[in-house]
Backbone as a ProteinNet text record, in pm:
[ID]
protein_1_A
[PRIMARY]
XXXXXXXXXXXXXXXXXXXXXXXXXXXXXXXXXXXXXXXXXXXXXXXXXXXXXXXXXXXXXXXXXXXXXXXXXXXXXXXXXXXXXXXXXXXXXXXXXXXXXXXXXXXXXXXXXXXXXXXXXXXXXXXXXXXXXXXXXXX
[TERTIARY]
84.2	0	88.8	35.7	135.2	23.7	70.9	-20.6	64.8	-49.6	66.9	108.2	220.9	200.7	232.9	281.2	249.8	163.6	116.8	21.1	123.7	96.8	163.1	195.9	260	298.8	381.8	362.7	468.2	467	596.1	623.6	727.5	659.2	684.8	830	942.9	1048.4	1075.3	1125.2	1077.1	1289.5	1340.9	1449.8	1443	1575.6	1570.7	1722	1817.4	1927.7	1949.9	1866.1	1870	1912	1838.1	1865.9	1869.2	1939.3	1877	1855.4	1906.8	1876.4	1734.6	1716.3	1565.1	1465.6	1406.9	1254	1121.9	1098.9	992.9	853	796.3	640.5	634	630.4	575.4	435.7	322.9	210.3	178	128.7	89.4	-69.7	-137	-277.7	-229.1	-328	-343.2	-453.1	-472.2	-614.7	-641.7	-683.1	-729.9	-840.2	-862.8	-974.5	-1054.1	-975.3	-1055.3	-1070.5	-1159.2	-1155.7	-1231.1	-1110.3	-1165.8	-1139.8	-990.3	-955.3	-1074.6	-1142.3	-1256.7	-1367.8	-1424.5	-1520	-1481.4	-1342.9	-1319.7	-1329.1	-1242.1	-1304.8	-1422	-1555.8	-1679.7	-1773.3	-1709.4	-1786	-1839.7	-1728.8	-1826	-1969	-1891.9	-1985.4	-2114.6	-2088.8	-2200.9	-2259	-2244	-2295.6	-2452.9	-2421.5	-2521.9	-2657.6	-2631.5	-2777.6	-2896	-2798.2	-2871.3	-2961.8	-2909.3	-2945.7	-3078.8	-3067.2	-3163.4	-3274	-3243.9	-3337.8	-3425.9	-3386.2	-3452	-3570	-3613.8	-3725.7	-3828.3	-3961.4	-4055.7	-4048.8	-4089.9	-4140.7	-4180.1	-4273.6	-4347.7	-4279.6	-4192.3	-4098.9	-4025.7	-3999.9	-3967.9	-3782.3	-3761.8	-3651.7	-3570.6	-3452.9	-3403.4	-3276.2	-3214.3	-3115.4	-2990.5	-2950.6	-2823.4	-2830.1	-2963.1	-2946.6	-2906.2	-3001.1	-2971.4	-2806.7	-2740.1	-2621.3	-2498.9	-2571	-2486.2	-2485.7	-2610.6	-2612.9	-2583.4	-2535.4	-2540.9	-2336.7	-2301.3	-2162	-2147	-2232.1	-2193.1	-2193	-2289	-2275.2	-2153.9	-2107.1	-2011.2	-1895.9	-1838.1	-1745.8	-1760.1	-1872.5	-1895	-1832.8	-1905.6	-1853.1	-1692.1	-1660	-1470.5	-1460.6	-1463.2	-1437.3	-1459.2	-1568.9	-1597.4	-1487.6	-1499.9	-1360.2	-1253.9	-1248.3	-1074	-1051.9	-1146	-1223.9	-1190.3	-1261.8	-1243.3	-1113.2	-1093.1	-932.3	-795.7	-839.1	-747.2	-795.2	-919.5	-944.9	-880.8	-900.5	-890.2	-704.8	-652.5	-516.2	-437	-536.4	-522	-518.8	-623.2	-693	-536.8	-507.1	-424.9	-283.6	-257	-120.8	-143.1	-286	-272.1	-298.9	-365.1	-343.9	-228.4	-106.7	3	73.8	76.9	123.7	75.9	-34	-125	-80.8	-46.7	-13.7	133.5	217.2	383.7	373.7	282.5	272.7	237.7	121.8	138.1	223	302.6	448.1	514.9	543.3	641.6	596.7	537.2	427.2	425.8	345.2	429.7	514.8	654.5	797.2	860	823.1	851.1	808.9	684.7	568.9	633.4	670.7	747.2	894.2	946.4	1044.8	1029.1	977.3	936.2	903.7	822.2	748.4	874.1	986.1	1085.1	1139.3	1208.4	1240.9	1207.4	1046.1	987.9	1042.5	997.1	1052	1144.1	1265	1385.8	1460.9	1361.9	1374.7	1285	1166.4	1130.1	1136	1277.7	1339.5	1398.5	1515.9	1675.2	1616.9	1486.6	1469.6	1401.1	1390.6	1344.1	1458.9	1567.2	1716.4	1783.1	1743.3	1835.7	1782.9	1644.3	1565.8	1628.2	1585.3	1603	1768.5	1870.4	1981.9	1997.4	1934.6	1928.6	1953.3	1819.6	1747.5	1829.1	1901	1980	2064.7	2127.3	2212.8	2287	2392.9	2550.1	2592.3	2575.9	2674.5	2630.7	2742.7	2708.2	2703.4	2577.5	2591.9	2635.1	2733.7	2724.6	2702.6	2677	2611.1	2675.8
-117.4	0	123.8	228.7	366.9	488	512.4	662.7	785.6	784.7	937.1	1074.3	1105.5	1225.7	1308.5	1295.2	1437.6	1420.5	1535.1	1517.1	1448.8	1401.6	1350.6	1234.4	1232.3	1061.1	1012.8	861.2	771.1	608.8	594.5	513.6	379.3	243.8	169.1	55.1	3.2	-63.3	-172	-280.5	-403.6	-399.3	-506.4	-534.3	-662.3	-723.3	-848.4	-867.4	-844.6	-858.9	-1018.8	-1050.1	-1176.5	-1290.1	-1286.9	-1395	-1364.3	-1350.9	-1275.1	-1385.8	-1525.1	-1674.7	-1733.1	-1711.9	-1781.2	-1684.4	-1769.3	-1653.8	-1668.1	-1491.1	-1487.7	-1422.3	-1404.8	-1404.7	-1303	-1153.8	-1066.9	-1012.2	-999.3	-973	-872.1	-732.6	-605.2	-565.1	-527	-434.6	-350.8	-233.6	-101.4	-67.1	-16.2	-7.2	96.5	211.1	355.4	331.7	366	353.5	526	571.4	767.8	825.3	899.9	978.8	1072.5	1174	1272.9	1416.7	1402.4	1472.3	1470	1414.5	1407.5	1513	1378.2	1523.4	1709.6	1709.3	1834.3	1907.4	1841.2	1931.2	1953.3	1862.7	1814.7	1905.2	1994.1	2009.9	2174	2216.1	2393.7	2347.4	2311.3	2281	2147.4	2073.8	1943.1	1955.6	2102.3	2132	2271.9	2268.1	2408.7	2312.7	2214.6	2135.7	2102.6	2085	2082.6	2170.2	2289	2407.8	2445.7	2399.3	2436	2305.1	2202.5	2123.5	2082.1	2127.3	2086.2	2113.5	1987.2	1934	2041.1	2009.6	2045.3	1943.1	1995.2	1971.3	1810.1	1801.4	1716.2	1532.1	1599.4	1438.1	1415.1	1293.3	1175.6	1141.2	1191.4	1126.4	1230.9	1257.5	1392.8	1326.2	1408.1	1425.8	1387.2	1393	1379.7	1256.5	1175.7	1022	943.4	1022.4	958.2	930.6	1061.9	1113.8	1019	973.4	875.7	734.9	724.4	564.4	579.8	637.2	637.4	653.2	727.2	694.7	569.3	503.5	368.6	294.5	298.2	191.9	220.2	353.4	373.7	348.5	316.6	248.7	133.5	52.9	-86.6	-131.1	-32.8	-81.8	-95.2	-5.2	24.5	-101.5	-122.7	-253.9	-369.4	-364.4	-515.6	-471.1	-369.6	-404.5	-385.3	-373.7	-392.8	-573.3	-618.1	-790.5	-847	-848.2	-865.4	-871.1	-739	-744.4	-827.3	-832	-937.4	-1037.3	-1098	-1257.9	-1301.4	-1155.7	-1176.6	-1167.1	-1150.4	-1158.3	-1301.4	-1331.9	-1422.4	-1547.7	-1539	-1657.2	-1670.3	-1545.4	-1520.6	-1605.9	-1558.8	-1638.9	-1779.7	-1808.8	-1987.4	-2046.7	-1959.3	-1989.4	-2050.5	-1951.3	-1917.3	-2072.7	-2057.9	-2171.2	-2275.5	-2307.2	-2451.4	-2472.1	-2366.4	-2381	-2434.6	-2367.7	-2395.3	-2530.3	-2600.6	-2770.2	-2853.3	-2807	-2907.8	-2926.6	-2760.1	-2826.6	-2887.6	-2889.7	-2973.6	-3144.9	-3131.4	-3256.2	-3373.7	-3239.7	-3267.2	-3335.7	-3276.4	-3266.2	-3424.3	-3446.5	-3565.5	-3707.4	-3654.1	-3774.1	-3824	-3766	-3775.1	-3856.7	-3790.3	-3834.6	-3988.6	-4044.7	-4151	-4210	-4143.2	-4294.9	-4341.1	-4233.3	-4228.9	-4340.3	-4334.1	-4435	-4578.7	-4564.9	-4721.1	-4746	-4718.5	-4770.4	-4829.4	-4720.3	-4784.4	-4896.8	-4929.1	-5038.2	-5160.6	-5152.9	-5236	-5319.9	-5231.2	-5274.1	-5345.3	-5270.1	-5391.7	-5447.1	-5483.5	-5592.2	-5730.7	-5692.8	-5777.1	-5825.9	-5727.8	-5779.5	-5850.4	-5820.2	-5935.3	-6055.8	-6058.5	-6213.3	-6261.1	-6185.9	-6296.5	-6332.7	-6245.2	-6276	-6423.2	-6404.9	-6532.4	-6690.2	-6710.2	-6821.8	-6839.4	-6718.1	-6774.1	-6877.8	-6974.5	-7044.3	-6998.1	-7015.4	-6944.3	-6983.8	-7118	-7239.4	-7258.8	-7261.9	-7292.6	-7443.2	-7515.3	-7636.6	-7674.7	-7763.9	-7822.3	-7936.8	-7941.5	-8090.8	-8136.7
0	0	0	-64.8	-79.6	-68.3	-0.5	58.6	-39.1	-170.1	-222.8	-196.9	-170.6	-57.9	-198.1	-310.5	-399.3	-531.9	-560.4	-642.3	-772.5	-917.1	-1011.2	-1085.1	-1170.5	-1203.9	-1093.6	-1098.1	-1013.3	-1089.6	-1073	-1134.7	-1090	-1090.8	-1097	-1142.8	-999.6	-1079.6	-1023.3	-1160.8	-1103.8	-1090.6	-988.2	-1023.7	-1063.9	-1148.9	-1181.7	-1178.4	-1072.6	-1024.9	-974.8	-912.1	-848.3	-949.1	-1083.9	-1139.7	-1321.5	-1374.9	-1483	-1611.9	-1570.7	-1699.2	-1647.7	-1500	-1500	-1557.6	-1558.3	-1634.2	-1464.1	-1510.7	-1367.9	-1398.4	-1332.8	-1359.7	-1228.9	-1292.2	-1226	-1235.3	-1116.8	-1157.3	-1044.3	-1103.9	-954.5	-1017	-927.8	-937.2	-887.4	-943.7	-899.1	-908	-708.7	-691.7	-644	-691.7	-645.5	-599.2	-451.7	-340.8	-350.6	-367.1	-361.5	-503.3	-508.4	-633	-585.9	-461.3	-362.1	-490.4	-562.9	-656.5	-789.1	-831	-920.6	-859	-689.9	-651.2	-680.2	-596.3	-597.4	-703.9	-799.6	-978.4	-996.1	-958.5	-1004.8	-944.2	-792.7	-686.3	-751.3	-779.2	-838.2	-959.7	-1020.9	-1154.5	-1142.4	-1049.3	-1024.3	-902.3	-812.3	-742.6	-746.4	-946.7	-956.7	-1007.6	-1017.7	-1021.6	-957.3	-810.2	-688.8	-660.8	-674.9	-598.4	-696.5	-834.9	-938.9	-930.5	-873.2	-871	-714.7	-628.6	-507.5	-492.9	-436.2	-436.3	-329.7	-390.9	-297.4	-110.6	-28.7	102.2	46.8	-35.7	-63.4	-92.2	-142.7	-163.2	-55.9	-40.6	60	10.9	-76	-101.2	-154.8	-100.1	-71.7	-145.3	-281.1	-344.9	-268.1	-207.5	-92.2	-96.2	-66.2	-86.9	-197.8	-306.5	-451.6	-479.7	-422.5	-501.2	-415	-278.5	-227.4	-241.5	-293.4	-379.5	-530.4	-560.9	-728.1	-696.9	-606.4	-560.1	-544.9	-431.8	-413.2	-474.2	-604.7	-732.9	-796.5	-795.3	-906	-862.1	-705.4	-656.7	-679.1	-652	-659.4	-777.2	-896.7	-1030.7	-1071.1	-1009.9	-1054.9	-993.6	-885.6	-802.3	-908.2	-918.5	-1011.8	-1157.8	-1216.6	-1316.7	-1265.5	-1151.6	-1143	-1114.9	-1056.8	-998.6	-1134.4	-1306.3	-1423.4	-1466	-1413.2	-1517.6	-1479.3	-1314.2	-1259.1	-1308.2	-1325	-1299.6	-1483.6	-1574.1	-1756.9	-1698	-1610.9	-1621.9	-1586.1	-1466.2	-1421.6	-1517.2	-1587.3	-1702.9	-1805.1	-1834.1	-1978.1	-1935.3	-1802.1	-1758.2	-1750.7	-1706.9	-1677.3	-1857.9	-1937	-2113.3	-2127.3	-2089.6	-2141.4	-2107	-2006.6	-1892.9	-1957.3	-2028.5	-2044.1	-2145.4	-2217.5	-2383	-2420.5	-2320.6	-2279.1	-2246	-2153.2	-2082.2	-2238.8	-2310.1	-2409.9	-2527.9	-2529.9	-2578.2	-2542.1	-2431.1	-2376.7	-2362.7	-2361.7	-2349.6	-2482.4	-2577.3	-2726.9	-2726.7	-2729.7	-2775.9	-2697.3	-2619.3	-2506.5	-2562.8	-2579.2	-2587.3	-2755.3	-2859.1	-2959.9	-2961.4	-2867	-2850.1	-2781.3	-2670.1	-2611.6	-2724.7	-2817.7	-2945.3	-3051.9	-3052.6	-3149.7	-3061.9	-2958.1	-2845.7	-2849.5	-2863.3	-2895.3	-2974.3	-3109	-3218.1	-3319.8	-3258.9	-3245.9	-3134	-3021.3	-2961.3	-2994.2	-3101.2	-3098.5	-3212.5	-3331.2	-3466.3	-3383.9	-3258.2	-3210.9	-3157.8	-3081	-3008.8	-3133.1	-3262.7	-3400.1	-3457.6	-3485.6	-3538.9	-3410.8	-3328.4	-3197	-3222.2	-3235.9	-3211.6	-3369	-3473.3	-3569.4	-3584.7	-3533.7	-3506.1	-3442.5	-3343.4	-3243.7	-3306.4	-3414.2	-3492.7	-3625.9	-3634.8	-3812.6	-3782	-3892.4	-3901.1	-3999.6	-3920.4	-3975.7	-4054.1	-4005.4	-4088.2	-4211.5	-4327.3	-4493.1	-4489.8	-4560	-4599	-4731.4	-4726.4	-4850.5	-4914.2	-4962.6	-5048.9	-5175.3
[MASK]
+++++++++++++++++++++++++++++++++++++++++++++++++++++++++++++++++++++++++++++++++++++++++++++++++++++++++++++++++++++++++++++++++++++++++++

């Protein structure tokens, strides 16, 4: 967690000192919890609506509420795509990963049948080796 103490870009560094022939699998979210800087822009100009629309005595359901559930959906929502984009990240690496296993898988399983085969010619030239007769007859 990083509490940003100045306003601006910031930017992200991975090191890879430790090992630089293995291969590694770095994965970060970034999750902005406030968008106090949005209100504040929003607040001169999305605040002259209010004042032009308030309600009669008569209604039960007072703007202040609306504007705090229509917040709460719209957090909810960032939430659920930030939820998506991890789980579409998540998915893409175990692709990757699944796709890498049946090469290898491949490449093996090939090799093992090449293996048979050429053991199961020398184990045919051994046997009939076995049964020939050497010896020339003559008559």
């Amino acid at each position: 967690s990083v509490e940003p103490t100045e306003a601006g870009d910031y930017k992200l560094c991975f090191d890879n000192s430790f090992s630089t022939i293995s291969e590694k699998l770095v994965f970060f979210e970034l999750i902005f919890d406030s968008a106090q800087d949005e209100e504040d822009e929003e607040g001169d100009e999305g605040d002259a609506w209010v004042e032009a629309a308030e309600p009669e005595d008569a209604l039960d359901v007072k703007i202040e509420d609306i504007k705090e559930s229509i917040e709460t959906m719209r957090s909810r929502l960032e939430r659920s795509i930030q939820m998506q984009t991890l789980l579409r990240a998540f998915e893409a690496r175990d692709r990757n990963l699944q796709e890498s296993n049946l090469g290898r898988v491949n490449f093996w399983s090939a090799v093992n049948l090449a293996v048979l085969v050429v053991v199961a010619f020398l184990q045919v030239y051994l046997l009939k080796s076995l049964f020939e007769d050497k010896r020339t007859v003559r008559t």
